[in-house]
N, C-alpha and C positions, 0 to 999 in steps of 0.2 A: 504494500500500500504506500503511494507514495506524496499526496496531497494534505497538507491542512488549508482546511476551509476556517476562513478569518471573516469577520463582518461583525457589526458593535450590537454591544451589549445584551450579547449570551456570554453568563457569566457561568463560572463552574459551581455545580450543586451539588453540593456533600451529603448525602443521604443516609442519616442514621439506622443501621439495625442490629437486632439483640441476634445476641451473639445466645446460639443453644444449645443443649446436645440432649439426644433422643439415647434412653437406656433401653439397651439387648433386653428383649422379653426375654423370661427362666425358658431354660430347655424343655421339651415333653418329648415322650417317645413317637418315635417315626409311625406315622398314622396314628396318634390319639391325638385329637387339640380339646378344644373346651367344648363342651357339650355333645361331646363323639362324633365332631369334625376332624375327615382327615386332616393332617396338616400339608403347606403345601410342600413344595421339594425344595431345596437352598439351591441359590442359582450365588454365581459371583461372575466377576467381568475379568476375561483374560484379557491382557491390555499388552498392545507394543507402537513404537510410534518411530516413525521417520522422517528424516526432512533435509535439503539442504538451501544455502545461502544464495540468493540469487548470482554470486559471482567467483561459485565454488561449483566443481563437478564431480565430487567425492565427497562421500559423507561417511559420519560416523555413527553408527542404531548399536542400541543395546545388545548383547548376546543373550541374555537371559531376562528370565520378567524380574528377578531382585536387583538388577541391575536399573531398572525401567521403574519400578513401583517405589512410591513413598519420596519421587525425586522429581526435579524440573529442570528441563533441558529446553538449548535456542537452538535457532538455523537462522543465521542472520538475524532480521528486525522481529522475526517468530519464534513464538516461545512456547513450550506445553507444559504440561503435569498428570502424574496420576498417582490417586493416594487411598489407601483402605484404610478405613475405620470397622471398628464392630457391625455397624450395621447399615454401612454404603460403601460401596466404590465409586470413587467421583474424579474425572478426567474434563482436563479444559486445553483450549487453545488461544491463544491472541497474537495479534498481527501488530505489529508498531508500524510510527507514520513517517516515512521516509523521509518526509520534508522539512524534520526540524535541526535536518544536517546545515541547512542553509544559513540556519540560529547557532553554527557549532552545538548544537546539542546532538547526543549518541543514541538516538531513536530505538534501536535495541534494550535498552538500559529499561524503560518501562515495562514491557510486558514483562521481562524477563523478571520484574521486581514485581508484578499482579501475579504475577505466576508462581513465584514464590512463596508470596504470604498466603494465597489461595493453597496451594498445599500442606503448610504448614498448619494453617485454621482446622483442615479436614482429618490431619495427622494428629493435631493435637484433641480432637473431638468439638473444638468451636464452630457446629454448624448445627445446621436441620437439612435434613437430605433432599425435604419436600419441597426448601426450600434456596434454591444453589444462587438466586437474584441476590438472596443478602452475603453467600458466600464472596460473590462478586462486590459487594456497595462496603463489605467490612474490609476486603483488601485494598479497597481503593482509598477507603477513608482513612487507612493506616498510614499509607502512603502521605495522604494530604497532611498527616498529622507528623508525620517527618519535620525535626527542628530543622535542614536543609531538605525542602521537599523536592524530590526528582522531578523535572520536567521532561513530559513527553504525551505522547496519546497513543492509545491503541484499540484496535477491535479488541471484542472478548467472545467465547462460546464454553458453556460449563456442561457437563450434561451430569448427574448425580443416579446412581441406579443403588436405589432405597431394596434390601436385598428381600423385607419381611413379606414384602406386596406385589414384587417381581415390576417394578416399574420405575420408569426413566424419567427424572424433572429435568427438565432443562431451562436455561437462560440465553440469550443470543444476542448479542447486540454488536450490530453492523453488517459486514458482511462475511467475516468466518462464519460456518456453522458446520452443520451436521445432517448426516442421511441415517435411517432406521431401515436395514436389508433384508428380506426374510426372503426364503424360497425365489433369490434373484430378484427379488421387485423390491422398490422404496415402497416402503408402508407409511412413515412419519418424516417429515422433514420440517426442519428451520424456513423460515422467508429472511433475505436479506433484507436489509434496514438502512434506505439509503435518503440523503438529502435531496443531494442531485446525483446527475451520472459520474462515477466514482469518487463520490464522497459520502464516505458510509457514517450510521453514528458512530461514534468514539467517548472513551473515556479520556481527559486530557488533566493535565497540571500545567499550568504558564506561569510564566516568568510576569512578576509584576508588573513591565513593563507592556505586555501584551494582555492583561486581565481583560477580560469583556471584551476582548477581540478573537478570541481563540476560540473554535468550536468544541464544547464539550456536551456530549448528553449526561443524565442520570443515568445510572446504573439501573434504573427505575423502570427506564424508558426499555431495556430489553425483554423482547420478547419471551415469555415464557412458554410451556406446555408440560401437559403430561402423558406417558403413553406406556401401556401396559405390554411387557417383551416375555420374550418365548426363548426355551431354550434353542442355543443355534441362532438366534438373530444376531445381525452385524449392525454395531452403532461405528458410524465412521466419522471422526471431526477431523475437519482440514481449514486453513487460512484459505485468502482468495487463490493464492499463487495455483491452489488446487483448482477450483471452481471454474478458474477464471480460462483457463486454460484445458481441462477435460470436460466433457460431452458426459452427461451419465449416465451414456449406455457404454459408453469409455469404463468408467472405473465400475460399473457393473461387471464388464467383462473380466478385471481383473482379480474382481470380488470374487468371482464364481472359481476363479483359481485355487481357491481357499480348498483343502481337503478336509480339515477340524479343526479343531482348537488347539489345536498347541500352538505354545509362543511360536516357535519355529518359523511355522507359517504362516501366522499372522504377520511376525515382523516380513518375511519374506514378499511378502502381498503388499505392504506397506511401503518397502523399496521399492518393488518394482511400480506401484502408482506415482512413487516419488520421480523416479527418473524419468520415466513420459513426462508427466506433465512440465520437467525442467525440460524436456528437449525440445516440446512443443511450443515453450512459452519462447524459444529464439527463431520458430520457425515462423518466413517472411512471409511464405506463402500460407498458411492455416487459415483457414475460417475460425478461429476459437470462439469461445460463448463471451468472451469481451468484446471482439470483432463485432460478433453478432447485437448484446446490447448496445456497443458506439454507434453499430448504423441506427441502430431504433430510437439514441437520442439526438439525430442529426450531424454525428460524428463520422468522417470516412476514415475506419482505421482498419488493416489488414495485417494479419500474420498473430501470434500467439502474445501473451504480454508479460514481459520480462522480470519474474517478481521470485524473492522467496517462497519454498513449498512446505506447508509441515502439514504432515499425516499422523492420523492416529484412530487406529481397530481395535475396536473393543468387542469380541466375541462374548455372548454368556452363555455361559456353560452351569452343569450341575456341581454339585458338591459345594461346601460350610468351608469358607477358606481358612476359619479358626477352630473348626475339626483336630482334635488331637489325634 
């Protein structure tokens, strides 16, 4: 992403939320719940993620999921996470705004810093799983509350999978997001969140001197949902570099690559969508799905759009990942 959109007096809104945490309901035996309701089956999210910097051709992806889980990684101005708690798995992505290089500021530096406290908040149990909007408005407010506060913007996309109810809350704000895969087809999907054509919402921190010039939304303002997953569904979040760049019957095809779940070839699936879509994003001639919305906003642009990619596959699978 590579624009900040400036225009007066949108100032930045700090959105206070309580900070929660939901306690593990007592164990019962497999098939007895309360009132001789079966119970249902433990699902948990196998999770791997890949990505690389728009001006890098080799990357580096986890070898294993302890490598991957409870931690947050960048690729360029893109950043991710994924973190287990007792009773969620919860994975996010954010995109930084390229354009605050032109202010000497290191536009990488923010997500990388939303992404961090965002994992940490979920490691440490400061959240609600139903509710991943305030995981997002508590990391950013952390931020703002920095005695030197970082300046930058960045897209967000959180998806939290609450393991008691078998379902996905999500947050989205801008234009990262997320696809819901089951039997080859999108079942749930994100809508991106845009002002005008490529200027998506954002979360920002400015420099005094720019207050009330610098686009910032609320964390507020992201879209939410909820959606009830099966074992075997693929949750996949990616920044635009992905979107903007693959067709999705594109990264369908590579989804379907998928043989189960194991890390393995999740992460493997994950590369291989990463490198298309970097190769495409320099290619001259591409119709890309950028291509395609710049004609649609009166823009003549051709060939693929030259951007950071970060991926990340989250398979659910069965089994209590705190199973002794």
């Amino acid at each position: 992403m590579q624009s900040i959109a400036v225009y007066g007096r949108l100032v930045v809104r700090a959105v206070l939320s309580e900070l929660g945490e939901l306690k593990a309901a007592p164990s019962l035996p497999w098939g007895a719940g309360s009132c001789g309701q079966p119970l249902r089956r433990s699902f948990h999210l196998v999770t791997a993620s890949s990505g690389l910097a728009k001006t890098h051709s080799s990357f580096v992806a986890p070898s294993s999921p302890s490598e991957f889980l409870n931690k947050h990684f960048s690729f360029g101005d893109d950043a991710c996470f994924a973190a287990r708690h007792r009773h969620a798995d919860v994975v996010g992505v954010a995109d930084g705004v390229g354009g605050w290089r032109s202010y000497g500021v290191d536009p990488s530096l923010f997500p990388q810093s939303l992404m961090a406290v965002c994992e940490r908040l979920v490691r440490e149990g400061h959240f609600v799983s139903q509710q991943p909007v305030n995981i997002l408005s508590s990391s950013y407010q952390e931020i703002q509350q920095d005695k030197v506060p970082l300046i930058g913007s960045c897209t967000a996309c959180i998806v939290a999978f609450h393991r008691e109810d078998h379902t996905i809350h999500t947050a989205n704000l801008g234009d990262s997001g997320f696809l819901v895969i089951r039997g080859g087809k999108v079942v749930h999907r994100s809508e991106e969140q845009q002002h005008y054509f490529n200027t998506p919402f954002q979360l920002a921190v400015a420099p005094t001197v720019l207050e009330g010039m610098v686009l910032s939304d609320s964390p507020e303002s992201a879209q939410t949902s909820s959606f009830t997953v099966q074992a075997g569904d693929i949750i996949l979040l990616g920044t635009d570099g992905l979107f903007d760049n693959m067709k999705e019957e594109m990264i369908l095809q590579h989804i379907s690559k998928m043989k189960d779940n194991q890390f393995e070839d999740i992460q493997e699936v994950a590369n291989s969508l990463v490198v298309e879509a970097h190769k495409l994003a320099f290619d001259p001639t591409y119709l890309s799905p950028f291509a395609v919305n710049a004609a649609a906003n009166g823009f003549n642009v051709i060939g693929g759009k030259p951007d950071d990619v970060t991926v990340l596959i989250a398979c659910v699978a069965e089994g209590d990942p705190f199973a002794s």
